[in-house]
C-alpha positions in Angstrom: 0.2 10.0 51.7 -1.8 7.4 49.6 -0.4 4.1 48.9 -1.0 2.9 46.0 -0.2 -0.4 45.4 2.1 -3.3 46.8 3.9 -6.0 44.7 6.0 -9.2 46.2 7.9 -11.4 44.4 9.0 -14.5 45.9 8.8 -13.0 49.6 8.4 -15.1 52.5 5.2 -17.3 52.4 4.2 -15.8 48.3 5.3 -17.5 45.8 5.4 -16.1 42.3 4.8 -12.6 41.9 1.6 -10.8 43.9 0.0 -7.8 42.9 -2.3 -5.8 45.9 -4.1 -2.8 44.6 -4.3 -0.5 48.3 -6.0 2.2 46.4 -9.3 3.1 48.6 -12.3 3.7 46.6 -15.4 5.0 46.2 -18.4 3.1 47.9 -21.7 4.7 47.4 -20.8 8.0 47.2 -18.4 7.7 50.1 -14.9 7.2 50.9 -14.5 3.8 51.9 -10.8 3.8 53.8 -10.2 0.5 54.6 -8.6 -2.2 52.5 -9.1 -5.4 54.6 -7.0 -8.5 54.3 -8.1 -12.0 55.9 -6.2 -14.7 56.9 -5.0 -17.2 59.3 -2.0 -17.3 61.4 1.3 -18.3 59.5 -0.8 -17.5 56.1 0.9 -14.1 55.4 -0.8 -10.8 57.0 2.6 -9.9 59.1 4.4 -10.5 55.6 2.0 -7.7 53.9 3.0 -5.7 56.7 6.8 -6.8 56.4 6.9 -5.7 52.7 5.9 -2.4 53.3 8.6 -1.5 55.6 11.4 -3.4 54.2 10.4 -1.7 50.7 10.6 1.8 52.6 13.5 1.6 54.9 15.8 -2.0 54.0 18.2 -2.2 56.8 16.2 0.2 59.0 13.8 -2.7 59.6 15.9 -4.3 62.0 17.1 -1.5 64.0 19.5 1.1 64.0 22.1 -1.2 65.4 21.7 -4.0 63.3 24.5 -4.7 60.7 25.0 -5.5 57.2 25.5 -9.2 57.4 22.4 -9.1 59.8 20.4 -7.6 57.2 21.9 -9.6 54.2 21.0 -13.1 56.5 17.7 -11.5 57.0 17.3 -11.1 53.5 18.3 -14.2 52.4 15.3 -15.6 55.0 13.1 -13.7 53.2 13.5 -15.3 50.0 10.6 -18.2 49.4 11.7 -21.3 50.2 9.7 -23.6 47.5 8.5 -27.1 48.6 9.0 -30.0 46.7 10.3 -28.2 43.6 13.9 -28.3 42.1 14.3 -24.8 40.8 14.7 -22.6 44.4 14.2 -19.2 44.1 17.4 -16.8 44.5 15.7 -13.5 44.1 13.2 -11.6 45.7 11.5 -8.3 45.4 9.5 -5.7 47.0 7.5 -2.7 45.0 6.1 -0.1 46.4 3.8 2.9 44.7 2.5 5.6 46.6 1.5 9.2 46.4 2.9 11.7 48.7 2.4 15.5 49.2 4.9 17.8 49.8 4.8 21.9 50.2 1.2 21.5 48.8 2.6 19.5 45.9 1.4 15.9 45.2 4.4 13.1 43.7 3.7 10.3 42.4 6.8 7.3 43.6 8.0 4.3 42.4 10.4 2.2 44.8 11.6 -1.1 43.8 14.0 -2.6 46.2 15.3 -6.4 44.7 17.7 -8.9 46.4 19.4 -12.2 44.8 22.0 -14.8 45.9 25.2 -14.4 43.3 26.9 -17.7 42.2 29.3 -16.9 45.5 26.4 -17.0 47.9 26.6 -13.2 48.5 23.5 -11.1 49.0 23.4 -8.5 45.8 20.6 -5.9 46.5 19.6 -2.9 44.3 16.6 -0.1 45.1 15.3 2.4 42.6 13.2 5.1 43.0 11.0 7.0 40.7 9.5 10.2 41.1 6.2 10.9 38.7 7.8 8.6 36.3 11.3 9.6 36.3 13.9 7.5 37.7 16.6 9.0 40.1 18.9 7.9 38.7 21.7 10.6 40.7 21.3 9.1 44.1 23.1 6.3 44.9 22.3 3.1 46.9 22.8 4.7 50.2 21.7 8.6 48.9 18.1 6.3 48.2 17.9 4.9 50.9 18.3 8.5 53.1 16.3 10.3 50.7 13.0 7.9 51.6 14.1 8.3 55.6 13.8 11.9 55.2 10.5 11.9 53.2 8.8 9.4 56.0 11.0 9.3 59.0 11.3 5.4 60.5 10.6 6.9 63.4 7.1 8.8 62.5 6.1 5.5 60.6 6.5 3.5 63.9 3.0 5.3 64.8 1.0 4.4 61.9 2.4 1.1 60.6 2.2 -1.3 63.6 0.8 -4.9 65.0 -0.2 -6.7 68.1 3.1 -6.9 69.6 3.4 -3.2 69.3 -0.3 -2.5 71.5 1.0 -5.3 73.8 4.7 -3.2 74.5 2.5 -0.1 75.2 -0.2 -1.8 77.2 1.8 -3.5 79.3 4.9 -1.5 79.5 5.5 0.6 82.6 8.7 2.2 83.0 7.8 4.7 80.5 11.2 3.7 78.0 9.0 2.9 75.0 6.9 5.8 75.1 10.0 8.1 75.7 11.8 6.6 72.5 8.1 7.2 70.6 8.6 10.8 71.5 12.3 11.6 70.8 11.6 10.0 67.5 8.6 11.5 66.9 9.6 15.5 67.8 13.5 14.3 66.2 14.5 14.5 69.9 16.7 11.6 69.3 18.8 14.0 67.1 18.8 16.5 70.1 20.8 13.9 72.7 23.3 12.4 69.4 24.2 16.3 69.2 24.3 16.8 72.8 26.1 13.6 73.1 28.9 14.9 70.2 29.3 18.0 72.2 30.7 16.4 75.4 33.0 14.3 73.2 34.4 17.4 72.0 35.0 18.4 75.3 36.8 15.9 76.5 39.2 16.4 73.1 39.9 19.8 74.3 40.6 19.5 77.6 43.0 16.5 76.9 44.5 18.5 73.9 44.7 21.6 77.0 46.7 19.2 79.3 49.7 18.4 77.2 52.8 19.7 78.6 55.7 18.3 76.5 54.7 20.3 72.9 58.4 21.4 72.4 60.2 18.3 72.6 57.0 16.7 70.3 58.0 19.8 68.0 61.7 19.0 67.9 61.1 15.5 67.3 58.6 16.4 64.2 61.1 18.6 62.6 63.4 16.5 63.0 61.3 13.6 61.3 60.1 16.4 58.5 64.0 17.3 57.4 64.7 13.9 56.9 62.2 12.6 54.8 62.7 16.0 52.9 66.4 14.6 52.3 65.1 11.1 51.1 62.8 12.6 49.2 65.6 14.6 47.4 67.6 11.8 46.8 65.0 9.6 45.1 63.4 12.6 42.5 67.5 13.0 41.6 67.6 8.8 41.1 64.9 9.4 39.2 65.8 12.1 37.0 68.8 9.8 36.2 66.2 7.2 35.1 64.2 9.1 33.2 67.3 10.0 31.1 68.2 6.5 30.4 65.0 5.6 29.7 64.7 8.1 26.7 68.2 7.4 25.4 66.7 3.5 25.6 64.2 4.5 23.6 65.8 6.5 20.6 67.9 4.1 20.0 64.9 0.8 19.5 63.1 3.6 17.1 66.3 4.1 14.9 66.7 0.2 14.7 63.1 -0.3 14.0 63.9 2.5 11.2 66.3 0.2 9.8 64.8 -2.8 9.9 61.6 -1.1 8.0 63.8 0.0 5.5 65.0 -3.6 4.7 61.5 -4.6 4.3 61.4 -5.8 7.9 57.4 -5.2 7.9 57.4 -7.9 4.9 59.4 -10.2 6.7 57.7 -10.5 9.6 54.5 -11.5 7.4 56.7 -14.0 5.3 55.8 -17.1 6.6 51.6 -16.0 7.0 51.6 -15.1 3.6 53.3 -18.2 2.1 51.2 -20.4 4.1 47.9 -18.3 3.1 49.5 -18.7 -0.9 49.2 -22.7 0.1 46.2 -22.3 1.3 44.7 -20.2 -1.9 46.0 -22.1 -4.2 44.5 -25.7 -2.7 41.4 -24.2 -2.6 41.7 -22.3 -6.1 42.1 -26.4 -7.5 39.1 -27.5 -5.6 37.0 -24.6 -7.0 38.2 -25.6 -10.2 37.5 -29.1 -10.4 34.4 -28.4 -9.2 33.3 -26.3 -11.9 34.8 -29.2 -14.4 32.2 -31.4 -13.1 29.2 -29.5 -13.4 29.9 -28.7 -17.1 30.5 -32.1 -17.5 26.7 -32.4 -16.0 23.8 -30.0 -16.6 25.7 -26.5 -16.5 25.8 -26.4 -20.7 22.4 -26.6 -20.9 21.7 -23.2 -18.4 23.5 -21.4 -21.9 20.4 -23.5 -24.3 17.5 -22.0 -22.6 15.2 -21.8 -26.1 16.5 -25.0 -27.0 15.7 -26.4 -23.6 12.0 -24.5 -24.1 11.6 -26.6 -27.5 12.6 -29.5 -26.0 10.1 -29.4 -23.2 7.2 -28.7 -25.6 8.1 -31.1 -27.6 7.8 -33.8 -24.9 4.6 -32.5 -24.0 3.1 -32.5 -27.4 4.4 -36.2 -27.4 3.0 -37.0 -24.3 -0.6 -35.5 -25.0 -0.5 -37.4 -28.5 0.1 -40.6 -27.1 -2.7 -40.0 -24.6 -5.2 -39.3 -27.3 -3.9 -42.2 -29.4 -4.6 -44.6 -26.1 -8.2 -43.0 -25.5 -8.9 -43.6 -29.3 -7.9 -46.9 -29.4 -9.9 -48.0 -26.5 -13.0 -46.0 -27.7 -12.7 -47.8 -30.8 -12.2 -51.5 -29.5 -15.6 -51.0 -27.3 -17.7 -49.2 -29.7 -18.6 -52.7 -31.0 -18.9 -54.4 -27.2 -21.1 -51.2 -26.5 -23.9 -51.8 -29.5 -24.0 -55.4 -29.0 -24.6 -54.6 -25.2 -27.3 -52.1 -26.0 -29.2 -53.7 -28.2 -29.8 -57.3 -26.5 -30.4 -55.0 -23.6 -32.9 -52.7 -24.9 -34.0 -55.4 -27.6 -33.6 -53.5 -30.5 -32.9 -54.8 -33.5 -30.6 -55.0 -36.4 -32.0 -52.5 -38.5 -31.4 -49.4 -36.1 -27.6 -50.2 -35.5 -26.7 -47.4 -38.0 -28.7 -45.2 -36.1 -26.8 -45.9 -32.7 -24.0 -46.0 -34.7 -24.2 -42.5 -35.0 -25.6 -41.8 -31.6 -21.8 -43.1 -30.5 -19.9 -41.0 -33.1 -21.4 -38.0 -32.4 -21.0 -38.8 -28.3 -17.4 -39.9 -28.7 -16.7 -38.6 -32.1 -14.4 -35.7 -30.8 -11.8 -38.2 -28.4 -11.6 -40.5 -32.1 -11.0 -37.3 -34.3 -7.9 -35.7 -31.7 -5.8 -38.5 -32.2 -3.2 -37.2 -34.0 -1.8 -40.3 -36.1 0.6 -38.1 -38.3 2.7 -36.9 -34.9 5.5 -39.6 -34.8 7.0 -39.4 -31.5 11.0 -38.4 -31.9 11.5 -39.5 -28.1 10.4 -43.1 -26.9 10.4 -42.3 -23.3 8.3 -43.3 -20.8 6.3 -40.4 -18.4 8.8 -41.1 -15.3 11.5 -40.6 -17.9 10.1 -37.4 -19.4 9.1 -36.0 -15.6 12.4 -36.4 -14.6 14.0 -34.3 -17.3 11.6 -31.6 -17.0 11.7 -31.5 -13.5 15.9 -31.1 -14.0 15.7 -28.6 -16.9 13.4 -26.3 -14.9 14.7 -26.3 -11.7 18.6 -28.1 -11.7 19.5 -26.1 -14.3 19.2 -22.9 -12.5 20.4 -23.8 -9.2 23.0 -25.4 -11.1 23.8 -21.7 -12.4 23.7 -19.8 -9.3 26.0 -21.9 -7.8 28.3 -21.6 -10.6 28.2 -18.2 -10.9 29.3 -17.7 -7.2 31.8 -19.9 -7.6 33.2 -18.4 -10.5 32.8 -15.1 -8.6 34.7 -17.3 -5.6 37.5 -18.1 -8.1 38.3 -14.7 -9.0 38.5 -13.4 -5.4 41.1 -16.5 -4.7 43.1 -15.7 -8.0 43.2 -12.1 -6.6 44.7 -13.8 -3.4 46.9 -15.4 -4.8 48.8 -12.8 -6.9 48.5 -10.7 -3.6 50.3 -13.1 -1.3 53.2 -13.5 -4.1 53.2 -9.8 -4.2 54.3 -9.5 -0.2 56.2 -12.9 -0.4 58.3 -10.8 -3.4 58.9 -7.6 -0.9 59.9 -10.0 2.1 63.9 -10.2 2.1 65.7 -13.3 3.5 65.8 -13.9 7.3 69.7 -13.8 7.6 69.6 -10.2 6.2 67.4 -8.6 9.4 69.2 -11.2 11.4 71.6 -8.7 13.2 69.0 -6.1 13.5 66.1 -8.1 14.6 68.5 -9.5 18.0 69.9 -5.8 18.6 66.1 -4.9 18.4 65.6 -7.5 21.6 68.2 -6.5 23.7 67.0 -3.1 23.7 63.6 -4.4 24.4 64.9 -6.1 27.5 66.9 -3.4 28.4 64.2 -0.8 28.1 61.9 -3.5 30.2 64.2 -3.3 33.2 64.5 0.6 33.1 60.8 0.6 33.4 60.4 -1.7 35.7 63.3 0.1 38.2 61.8 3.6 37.4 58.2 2.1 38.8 60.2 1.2 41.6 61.6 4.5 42.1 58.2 6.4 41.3 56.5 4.5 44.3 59.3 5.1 46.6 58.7 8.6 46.1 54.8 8.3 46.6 55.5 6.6 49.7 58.1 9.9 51.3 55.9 12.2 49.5 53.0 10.3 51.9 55.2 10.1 54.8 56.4 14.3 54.3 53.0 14.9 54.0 51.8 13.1 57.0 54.9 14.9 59.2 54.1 18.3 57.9 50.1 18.0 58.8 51.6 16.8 62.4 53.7 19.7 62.7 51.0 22.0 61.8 48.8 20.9 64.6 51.4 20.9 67.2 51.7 24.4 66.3 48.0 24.9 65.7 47.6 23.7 69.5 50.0 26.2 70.5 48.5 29.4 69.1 44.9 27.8 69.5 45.1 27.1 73.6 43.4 30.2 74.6 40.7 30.0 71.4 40.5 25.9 72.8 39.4 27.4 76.1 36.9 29.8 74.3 35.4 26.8 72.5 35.0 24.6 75.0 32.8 27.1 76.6 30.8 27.7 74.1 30.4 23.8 73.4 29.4 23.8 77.3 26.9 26.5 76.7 25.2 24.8 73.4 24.7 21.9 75.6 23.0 24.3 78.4 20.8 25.3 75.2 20.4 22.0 73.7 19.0 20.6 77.3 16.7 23.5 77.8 14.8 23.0 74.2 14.9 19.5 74.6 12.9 20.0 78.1 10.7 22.8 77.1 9.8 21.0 73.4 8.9 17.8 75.6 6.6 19.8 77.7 5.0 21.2 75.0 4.1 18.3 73.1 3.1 16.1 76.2 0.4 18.8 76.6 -0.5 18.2 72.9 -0.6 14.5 73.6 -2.7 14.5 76.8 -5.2 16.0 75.3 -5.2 13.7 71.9 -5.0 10.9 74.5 -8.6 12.1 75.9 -10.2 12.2 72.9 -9.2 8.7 71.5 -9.6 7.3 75.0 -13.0 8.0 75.3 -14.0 7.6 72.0 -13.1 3.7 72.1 -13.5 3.0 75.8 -17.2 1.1 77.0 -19.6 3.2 78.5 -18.9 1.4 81.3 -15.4 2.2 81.1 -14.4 5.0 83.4 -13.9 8.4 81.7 -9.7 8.5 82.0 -7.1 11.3 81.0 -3.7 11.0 81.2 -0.5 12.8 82.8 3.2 12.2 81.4 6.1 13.1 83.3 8.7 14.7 81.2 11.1 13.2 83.2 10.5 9.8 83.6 8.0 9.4 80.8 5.6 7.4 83.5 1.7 7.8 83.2 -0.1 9.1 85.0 -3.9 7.7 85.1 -7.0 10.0 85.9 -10.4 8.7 86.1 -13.1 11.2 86.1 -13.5 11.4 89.6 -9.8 12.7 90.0 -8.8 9.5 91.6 -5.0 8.5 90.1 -5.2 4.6 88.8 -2.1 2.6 88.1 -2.2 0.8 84.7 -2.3 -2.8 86.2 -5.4 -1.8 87.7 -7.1 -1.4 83.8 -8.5 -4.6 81.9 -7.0 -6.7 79.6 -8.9 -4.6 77.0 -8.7 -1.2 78.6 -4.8 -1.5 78.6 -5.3 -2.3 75.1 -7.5 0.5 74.3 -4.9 2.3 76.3 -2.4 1.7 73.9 -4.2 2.3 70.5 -5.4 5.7 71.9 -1.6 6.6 72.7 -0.6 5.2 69.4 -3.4 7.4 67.7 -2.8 10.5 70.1 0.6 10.5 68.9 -0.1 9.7 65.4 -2.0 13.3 65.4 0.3 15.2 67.5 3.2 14.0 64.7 1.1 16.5 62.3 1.5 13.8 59.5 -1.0 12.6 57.1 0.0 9.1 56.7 -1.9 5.6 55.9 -2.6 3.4 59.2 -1.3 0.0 58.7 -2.6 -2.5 61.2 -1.5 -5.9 61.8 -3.8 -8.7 64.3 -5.2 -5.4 66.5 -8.2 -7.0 68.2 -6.4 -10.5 69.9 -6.7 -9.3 73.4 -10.2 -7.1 73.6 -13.5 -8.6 74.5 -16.6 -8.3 72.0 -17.5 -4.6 73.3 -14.2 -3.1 73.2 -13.8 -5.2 69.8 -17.1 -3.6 68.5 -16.1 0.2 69.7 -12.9 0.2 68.1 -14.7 -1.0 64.5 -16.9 1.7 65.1 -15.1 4.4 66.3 -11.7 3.5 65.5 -10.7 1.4 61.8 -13.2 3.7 60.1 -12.2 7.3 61.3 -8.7 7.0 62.5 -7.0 8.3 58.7 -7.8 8.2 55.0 -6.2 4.8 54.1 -6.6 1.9 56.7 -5.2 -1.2 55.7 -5.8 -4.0 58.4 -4.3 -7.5 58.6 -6.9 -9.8 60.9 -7.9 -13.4 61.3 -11.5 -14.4 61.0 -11.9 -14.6 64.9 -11.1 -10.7 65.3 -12.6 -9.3 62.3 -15.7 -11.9 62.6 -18.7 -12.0 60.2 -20.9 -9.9 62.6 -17.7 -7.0 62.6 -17.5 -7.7 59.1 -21.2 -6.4 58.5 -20.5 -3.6 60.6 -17.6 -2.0 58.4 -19.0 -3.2 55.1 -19.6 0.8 54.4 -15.9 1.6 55.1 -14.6 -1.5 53.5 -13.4 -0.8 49.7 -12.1 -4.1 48.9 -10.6 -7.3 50.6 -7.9 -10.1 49.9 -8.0 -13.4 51.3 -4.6 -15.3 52.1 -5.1 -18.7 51.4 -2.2 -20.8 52.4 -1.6 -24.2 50.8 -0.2 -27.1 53.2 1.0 -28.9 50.2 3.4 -26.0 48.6 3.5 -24.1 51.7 3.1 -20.9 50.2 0.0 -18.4 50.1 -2.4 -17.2 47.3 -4.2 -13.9 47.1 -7.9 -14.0 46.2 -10.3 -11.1 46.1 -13.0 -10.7 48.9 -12.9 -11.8 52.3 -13.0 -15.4 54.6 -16.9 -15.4 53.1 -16.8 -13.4 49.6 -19.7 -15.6 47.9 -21.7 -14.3 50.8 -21.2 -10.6 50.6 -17.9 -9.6 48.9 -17.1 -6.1 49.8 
């Protein structure tokens, strides 16, 4: 199994939605397997942790015996609780991808499991898988949720998605009881005891069933019970029959007075009143249509019929317009032409006898603005520009809104004239009230009467559920005090055999223990000493099958209790079991570790970077603060390390943000 990626969404300390790519790479031309995140306590490395198994295993989370409003409250917890903001959160989500390989094929999932508060303050959750891109959309809530405990077992995932707390219950446990329940879940010996456990219930339901002494007067009694309700039951199907018989005669005779109330035009008449309000209604609105059309002929509408003429019109104002331009232009040419010589020649000093000469220099400068004044155009139309802008503007564009609205109107008209004839149509078809008088109140009472016979034969119908129920509830009663009767001796015969799959049950549980305890001895070893000091002593372990208690061995063959290791030998203790069983499970799994080194000195801190995080499966993803994972232990994995996340929580929001690299990126980002 790879995991692929993790996404949050306003869970716990994140705020917003957080993407975490878990995917370990390539680093120089060697798999890197560990995907580090860095962070304080309280900034969000046990919530990384928390996501992954609440996305895999909801309720599971909390323990088999936890229940659902346990698990709603806890979800509700885990929504982000935004500071100093007035829009809370009410939803949250988890997403997980992951790759997963089963009978040598590898699947690509999807799981999404969301959660939000409803206006009621109910929890409302919802969890979809997809498999290589296709949702299942078959399975149910709870089919899901048991489909992803059967492809990674809670139990099994216990051994390679753990924290602190987790090495502290092993290192310091000694009773042996958390070891034992990592072993019945790990071999599905848990399974083994329900079973065993369901056997000696049924047992003790044969042996009471064997006891019972007075079947023949229960018997009696039953048949007794059974007749009865057989007679009641009688009663009521005749009660109903009755009923039933009524009820159709009820009904044949509403059809043939609806019959005869359609054939007086009843159908009309109960329209009568709609359709002479809706003729009111057509014809006020047929008057306003029409007075509206009076007033736009009496405006601009006749002139959307005199296009050409309106054409003429507007050329004829421009003509009138560019004349009276030209005139203007000539005029004033003509009243400086005189200012203009006089100017020049005291200017220039020129005298008197070369005026005609710039008197031609001007006409031939000007010449053309003096000629195109048209003095023989008489304007026809002494308007001013405003004047004529204002009645081009209206002849180009009012005119033919004008027309459109007209037309739809007229179009508007017609539909309401169509109305109206329709409406005086059905008002023509309607006869008078006091005609389907008579008909219409025999019509009601056979409603009402109709309305009770329904009404008893529901009555009636559930009566007879209800004996059917109880007749069927005697007879299964009778059958089994018979069934115990002519099933005594084969009770016998089962409960021996139930006795002797218990005998069997026992025996493989035993035996399968054995077996892998060996396994996990040896597993131990190898882990043990790979992690402990070199001045550590050289330890293997023995597990009674029993009692689950270890056994320590140093390599002398002198037995050691466990509060005779360190501090950091009980915790290398515990990682080496956690690992030994890891490998004995068979399962190719990602390591998730959460704060791993609080309690080892620097040595056993630096063996288990070296030997441990780097070795112990393909994908390591580990949750430390900058005092376990240090700069020094930092350097050391930087060849394992793919990538790293830093949780950065802010005070002020109280929430965390995600940044690439580790506590000290800028100096060496892995």
């Amino acid at each position: 199994m790879i995991i692929d990626s993790l996404s949050v969404l306003d869970f716990r300390v994140f705020s917003g939605a957080h993407d975490f790519d878990l995917v370990p790479k390539i680093k120089r031309g060697k798999n890197a397997p560990i995907v580090l995140f860095g962070g304080l306590n309280g900034g969000g490395k046990t919530t990384i942790l928390s996501a992954l198994k609440l996305a895999l295993y909801g309720k599971g989370v909390l323990g088999s015996g936890a229940t659902v409003v346990e698990y709603h409250q806890y979800l509700r917890d885990c929504i982000h609780r935004a500071h100093n903001s007035i829009a809370k959160p009410t939803r949250a989500a988890v997403e997980l991808t992951f790759r997963y390989a089963q009978y040598g094929i590898i699947s690509s999932y999807q799981l999404t499991r969301d959660w939000f508060v409803d206006h009621a303050g109910k929890i409302k959750e919802g969890l979809i898988i997809s498999r290589d891109g296709q949702h299942l959309t078959e399975l149910s809530y709870d089919q899901a949720q048991a489909f992803l405990n059967e492809l990674i077992p809670i139990g099994v995932s216990e051994l390679f998605f753990f924290d602190g707390e987790k090495i502290a219950s092993l290192a310091e446990e000694t009773s042996g009881d958390a070891l034992r329940e990592s072993i019945n879940k790990l071999l599905g010996l848990d399974l083994i005891d329900r079973l065993h456990s369901d056997l000696s219930v049924i047992i003790r339901g044969r042996s009471v069933k064997k006891a019972s002494e007075d079947r023949k007067q229960k018997i009696a009694e039953a048949e007794r019970t059974y007749e009865d309700l057989k007679r009641q039951l009688s009663d009521t199907r005749e009660k109903l029959v009755h009923m039933r018989v009524n009820t159709v005669e009820a009904n044949k005779n509403l059809a043939n007075i609806e019959a005869s109330i359609n054939a007086r035009g009843g159908a009309w008449s109960a329209t009568r009143e709609e359709e002479t309000a809706s003729l009111d209604s057509l014809v006020i609105e047929k008057k306003a249509i029409e007075h509206t059309l009076h007033e736009m002929l009496s405006g601009l509408l006749p002139f959307a019929i005199t296009r050409k003429l309106n054409e003429k019109l507007l050329d004829q104002l421009d003509s009138e317009q560019r004349a009276e331009k030209a005139q203007v232009l000539s005029e004033y040419l003509e009243r400086q032409k005189n200012n203009f010589l006089t100017e020049l020649e005291s200017t220039l000093k020129i005298g008197k006898e070369q005026r005609p000469a710039l008197q031609d220099i001007f006409l031939r400068t000007f010449g053309s603005e003096l000629s195109n004044s048209d003095r023989s155009l008489s304007p026809v139309h002494e308007l001013s520009d405003t004047q004529r802008s204002s009645i081009t503007h209206r002849l180009m564009n009012d005119v033919g809104a004008l027309q459109q609205r007209a037309t739809g109107l007229v179009a508007k008209l017609q539909d309401t004239d169509t109305g109206i004839e329709s409406a005086k149509e059905n008002i023509a078809r309607a006869p008078e009230e006091k005609v389907l008088m008579p008909l219409f109140n025999e019509q009601g009472q056979l409603q009402g009467r109709l309305s009770v016979l329904e009404e008893q034969k529901s009555l009636i119908v559930e009566e007879a559920k209800m004996l059917l129920n109880q007749l069927s509830t005697a007879a299964r009663q009778l059958d089994e005090l018979y069934t115990e009767i002519a099933e005594s001796q084969e009770a016998e015969r089962l409960t021996g055999l139930a006795q002797n799959a218990r005998e069997v049950l026992r025996e493989f549980s035993a035996r399968a223990r054995i077996e892998k305890l060996k396994e996990l001895e040896s597993q131990f070893f190898t882990s043990f000493n790979g992690l402990a000091r070199k001045a550590d002593r050289n330890l293997c372990i023995q597990i009674d099958p029993s009692s689950f208690e270890v056994v320590l061995i140093d390599d002398e063959g002198v037995t050691l209790r466990k509060d005779e290791l360190s501090a950091g030998e009980k915790q290398i203790f515990a990682i080496s079991i956690l690992e030994a069983l890891a490998r004995t499970s068979g399962r190719s799994l990602p390591v998730v570790i959460d704060t791993p080194l609080g309690r080892l000195d620097s040595v056993h801190r630096k063996k288990l970077v070296e030997n441990y995080f780097p070795k112990t499966s393909h994908q390591v993803i580990i949750l430390s603060t900058d005092t376990e994972i240090d700069y020094a232990f930092y350097e050391g994995l930087q060849g394992s390390i793919s990538h790293s996340y830093h949780l950065v929580y802010n005070p002020e929001t109280r929430s965390t943000q995600a940044e690439e690299g580790y506590f000290w990126r800028w100096v060496n980002n892995a």
